[in-house]
N, C-alpha and C positions, 0 to 999 in steps of 0.2 A: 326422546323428543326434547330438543331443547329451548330453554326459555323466545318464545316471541321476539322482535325488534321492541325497543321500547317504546318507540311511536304508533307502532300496534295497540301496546297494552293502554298508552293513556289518550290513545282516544277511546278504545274499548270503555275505560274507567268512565270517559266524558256522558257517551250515551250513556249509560249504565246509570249515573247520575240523572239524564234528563226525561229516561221513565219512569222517577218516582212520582211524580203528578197524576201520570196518565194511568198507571196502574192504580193507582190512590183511589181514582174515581171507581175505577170496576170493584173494586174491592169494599167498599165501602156506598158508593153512593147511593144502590138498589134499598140498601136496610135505614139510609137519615133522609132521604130526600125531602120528609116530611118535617123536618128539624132545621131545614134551612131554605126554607118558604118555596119548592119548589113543587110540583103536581108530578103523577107520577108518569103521566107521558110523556113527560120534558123528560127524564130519565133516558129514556131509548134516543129520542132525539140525541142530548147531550154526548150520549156513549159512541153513538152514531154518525155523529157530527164531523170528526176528523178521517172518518173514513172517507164518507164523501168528498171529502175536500181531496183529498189525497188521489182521485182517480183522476184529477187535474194535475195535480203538483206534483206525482210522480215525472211523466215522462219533463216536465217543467226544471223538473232539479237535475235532469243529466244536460238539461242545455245551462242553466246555472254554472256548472260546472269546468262545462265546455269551453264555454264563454270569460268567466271570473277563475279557473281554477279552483281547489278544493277549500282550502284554508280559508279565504274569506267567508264566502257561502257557510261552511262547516259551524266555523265560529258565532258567527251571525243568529246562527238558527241552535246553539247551545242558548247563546244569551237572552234569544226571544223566548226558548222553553222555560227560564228562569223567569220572566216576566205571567207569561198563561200560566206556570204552578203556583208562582203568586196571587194571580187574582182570580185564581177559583176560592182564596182565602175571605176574600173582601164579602162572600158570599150576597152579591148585589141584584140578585135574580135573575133571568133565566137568561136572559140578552146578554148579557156579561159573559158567561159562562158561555155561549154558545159563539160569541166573539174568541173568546178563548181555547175553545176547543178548536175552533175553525185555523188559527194561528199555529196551536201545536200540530195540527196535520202536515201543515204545511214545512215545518221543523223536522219532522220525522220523516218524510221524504228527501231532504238533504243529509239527515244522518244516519238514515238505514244504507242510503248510497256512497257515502261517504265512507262508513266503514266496512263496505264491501269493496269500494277501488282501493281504501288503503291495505287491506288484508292481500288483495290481490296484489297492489303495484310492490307489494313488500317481501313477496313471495318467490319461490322457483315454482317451477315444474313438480318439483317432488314433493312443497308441502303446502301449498295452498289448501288443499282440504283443513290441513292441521289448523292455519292461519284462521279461516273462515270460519270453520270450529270454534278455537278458542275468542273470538268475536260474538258470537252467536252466545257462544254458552258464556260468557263473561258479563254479557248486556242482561241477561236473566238474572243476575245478583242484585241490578237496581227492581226489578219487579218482585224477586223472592223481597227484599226490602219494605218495598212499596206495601205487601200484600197482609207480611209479616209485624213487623214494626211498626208499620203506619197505622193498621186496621185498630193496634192496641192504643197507640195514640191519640186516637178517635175518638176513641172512649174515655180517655182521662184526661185527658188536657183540652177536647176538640177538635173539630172540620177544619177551623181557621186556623187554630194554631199550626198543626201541624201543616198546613198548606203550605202557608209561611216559611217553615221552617226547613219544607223542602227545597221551595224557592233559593232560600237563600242556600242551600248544599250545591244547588248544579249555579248559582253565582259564582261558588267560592271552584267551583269545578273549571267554569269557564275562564276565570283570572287565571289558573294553573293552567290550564291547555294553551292559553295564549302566550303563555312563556315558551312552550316547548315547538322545536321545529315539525311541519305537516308539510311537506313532500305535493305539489303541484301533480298531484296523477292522473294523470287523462285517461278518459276511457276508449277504450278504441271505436272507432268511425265504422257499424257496420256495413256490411253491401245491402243495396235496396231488395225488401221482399217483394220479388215482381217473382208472377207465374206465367213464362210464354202461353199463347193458347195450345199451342201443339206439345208441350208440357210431355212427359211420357206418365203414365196410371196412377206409377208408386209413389211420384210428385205430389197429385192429387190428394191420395191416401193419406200423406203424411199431412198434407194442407187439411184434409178433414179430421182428422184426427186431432189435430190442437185446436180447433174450435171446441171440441165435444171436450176436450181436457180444462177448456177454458171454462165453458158451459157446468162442470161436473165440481170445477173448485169452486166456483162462485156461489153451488147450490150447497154445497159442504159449508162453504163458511156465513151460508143465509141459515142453515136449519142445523146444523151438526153440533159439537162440541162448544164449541164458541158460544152459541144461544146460552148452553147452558152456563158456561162460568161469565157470562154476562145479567142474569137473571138468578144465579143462584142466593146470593143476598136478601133477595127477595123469596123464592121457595123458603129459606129459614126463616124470615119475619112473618110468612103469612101460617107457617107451619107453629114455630115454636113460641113466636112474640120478640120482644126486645131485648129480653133475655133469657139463656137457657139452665139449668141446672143437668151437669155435668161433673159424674165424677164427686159427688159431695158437696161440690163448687160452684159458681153462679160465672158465666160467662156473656158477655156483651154478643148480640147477635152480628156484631161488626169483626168486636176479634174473631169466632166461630168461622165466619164469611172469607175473614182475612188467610186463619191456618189452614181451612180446605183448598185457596187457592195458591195458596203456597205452596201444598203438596202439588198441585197441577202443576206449577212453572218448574218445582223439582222435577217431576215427569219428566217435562219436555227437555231438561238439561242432560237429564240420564237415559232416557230410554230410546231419544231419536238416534243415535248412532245403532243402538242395537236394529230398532224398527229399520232402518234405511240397509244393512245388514242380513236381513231377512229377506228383505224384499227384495235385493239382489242376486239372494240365492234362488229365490222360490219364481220367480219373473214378478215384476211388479204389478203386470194388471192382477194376476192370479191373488198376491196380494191382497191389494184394495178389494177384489172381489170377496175376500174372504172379512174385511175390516169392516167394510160398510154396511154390510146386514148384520152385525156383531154390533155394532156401534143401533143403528136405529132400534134395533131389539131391545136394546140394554138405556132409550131413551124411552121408550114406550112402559119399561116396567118403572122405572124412574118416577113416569110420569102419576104414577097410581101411591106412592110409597107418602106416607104422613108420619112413619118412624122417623126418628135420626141415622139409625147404624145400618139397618138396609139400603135408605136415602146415601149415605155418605159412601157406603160399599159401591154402587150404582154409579153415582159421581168417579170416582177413580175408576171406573171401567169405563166408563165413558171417554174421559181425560187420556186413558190410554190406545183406546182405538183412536181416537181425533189426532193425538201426533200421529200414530202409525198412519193413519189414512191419508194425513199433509202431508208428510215425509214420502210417500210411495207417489201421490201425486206429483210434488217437485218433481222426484227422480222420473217418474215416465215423461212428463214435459224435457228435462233435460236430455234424456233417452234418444227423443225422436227431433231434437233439433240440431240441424248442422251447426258445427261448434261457430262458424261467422256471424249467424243468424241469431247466437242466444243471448247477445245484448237489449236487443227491441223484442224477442219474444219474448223471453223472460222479463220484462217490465210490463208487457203486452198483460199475462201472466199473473204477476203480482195486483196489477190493478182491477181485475175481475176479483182475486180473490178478499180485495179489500172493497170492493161494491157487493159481496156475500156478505162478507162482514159485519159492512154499514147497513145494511139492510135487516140482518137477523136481528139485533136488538131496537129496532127501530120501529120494525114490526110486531115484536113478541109483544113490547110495551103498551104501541098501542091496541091489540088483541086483547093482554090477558084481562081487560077490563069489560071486555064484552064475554069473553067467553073459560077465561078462568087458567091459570098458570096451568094446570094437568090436560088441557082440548091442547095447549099453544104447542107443549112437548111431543102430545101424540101425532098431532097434525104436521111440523116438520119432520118428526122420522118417519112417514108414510109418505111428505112428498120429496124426502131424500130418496128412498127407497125407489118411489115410484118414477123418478127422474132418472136418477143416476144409475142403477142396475143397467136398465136397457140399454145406455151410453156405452156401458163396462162393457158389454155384451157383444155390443156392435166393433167398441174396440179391438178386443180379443179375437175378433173372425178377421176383424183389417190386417191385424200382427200377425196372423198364418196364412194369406196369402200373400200380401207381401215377402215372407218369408219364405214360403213355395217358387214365389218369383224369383227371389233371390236363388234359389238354390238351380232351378230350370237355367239359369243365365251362364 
């Protein structure tokens, strides 16, 4: 494989740079909330806050695009992520913050799109996966970052400082990007999803079936994996306190918070090509059939654990079915869409799965105060379980007649 274009790698580097704020907060905010005058339902709110936004500002950033080309928009939305990683510093209460969050959502819809038409407009035929790849797992070095370094930060120097100090890294990122050339890449114009009424069956099928995929990620990313690495800061402060004794050693419940989720975004760097790999061998609904009772099981025993090393054991099982279970979903969505169509579906797509998202820690926060961090866990893996099995189910009987059809013709 050989080295990327270099206008791949440094806008790779740019984003990379512009989620260490965003990750900052998942990492850390669950365990100080109370350290920088906030309550703790503003929590889910704040976590939750750019997702929402983003269910706007997605399909919003390819007309940006369309319209301004890439480079201005791109840049634009580097330098305003430098501004919201800064004034979540200012620590000015909950309105600030949630002005800030609302801004970075909107940032991260032009540079999650940005660096997938650069990946692509930079590509052949033969390595766009690789391109895409190395995008994907490149932008995970500013969150390993974020989760890793920042969490230790938190604890010895401060919230603010380091805010700050992130701020100013994806500054000093964006004066670099701005030197370097970014290529005007258009994305292509798809054909309108229209369905004649006289349609023929397996049209249908396929029309229903991405509803129920839409339906299935949205509830994956309301009750799944995600709940937990957005709450788990909070499992360790109400479990262990502020700080842990570990190892002989006394550990900040922020660092702890930090290095479990660092193993997680390692996960997802190393394990989704394997998990997507699999699931191509094995067919992917069969897959996710196999992930997502494997996944709610292993939230439900989660849910009961008040050790550390069962708890943490638990958490990376979890962490590992939730990529496997996203990764099998993407690929059946891309599966069953004609490749014209998988512009607007796949946004279509993306934004359900960021309104699961936005809603999972939104909801947990405001729950576990009524009914307790271990009911929040048991209740979304019963209504992952209870939602999305039946979907799988229904899919898998679509995929073999369809398939029958096919083969009758």
């Amino acid at each position: 494989m050989r080295i990327p274009p270099r206008e791949l790698i440094v806008i790779s580097f740019a984003v990379a740079l512009t989620l260490l704020g965003d990750s900052l907060l998942y990492a850390v905010l669950p365990a100080i909330w109370h350290k920088i005058g906030l309550e703790l339902w503003m929590v889910g709110a704040l976590l939750s806050a750019n997702r929402f936004i983003r269910f706007l500002t997605n399909p919003l950033a390819g007309r940006l695009v369309e319209r301004f080309g890439l480079r201005k928009p791109f840049l634009t939305a580097v330098f305003l992520a430098a501004i919201t990683t800064a004034a979540y510093g200012f620590s000015s209460g909950f309105v600030v913050f949630l002005i800030a969050r609302c801004f970075w959502g909107a940032c991260w819809s032009v540079l999650r799109l940005g660096g997938f038409l650069s990946a692509l407009g930079l590509s052949t035929a033969n390595n766009q996966g690789y391109h895409l790849g190395f995008f994907t797992g490149f932008t995970r070095i500013g969150t390993l970052a974020a989760v890793l370094a920042g969490s230790f930060l938190v604890d010895y120097i401060g919230f603010s400082s380091t805010a700050w100090i992130f701020g100013f890294l994806i500054l000093v990122g964006g004066i670099v990007l701005s030197r370097e050339p970014i290529h005007d890449v258009q994305p292509p114009k798809p054909a309108p999803l229209k369905q004649p009424p006289h349609e023929g069956n397996s049209t249908f099928l396929t029309d229903r079936r991405r509803w129920m995929i839409y339906a299935i990620s949205c509830m994956n990313g309301m009750t799944g994996s995600q709940l937990v690495v957005a709450t788990l800061g909070l499992w360790l402060f109400q479990n262990f306190g502020e700080n842990i004794d570990l190892f002989n050693m006394t550990i900040g419940v922020a660092s702890l918070s930090g290095l479990l989720l660092s193993g997680r975004y390692l996960i997802e760097v190393l394990w989704s090509p394997g998990a997507g790999h699999l699931a191509d061998r094995f067919s992917h609904i069969k897959f996710i059939l196999i992930a997502m009772p494997l996944l709610c099981a292993t939230m439900i025993f989660f849910s009961y654990q008040t050790h550390l090393f069962p708890g943490v054991l638990a958490a990376g099982v979890i962490f590992l079915t939730g990529t496997a279970l996203r990764v099998a979903l993407d690929a059946t969505m891309g599966e069953i869409t004609p490749p014209e169509h998988r512009s607007r579906v796949m946004s279509w797509y993306v934004n359900w799965s960021d309104l699961g998202n936005a809603l999972g820690p939104f909801l947990a926060f405001q729950l576990v105060t009524l009914t307790g961090l271990d009911l929040v866990y048991r209740g979304a893996a019963i209504l992952l379980a209870g939602t999305g099995l039946p979907m799988l189910f229904i899919l898998r009987s679509t995929s073999n007649k369809m398939m029958l059809g096919k083969k009758m013709e």
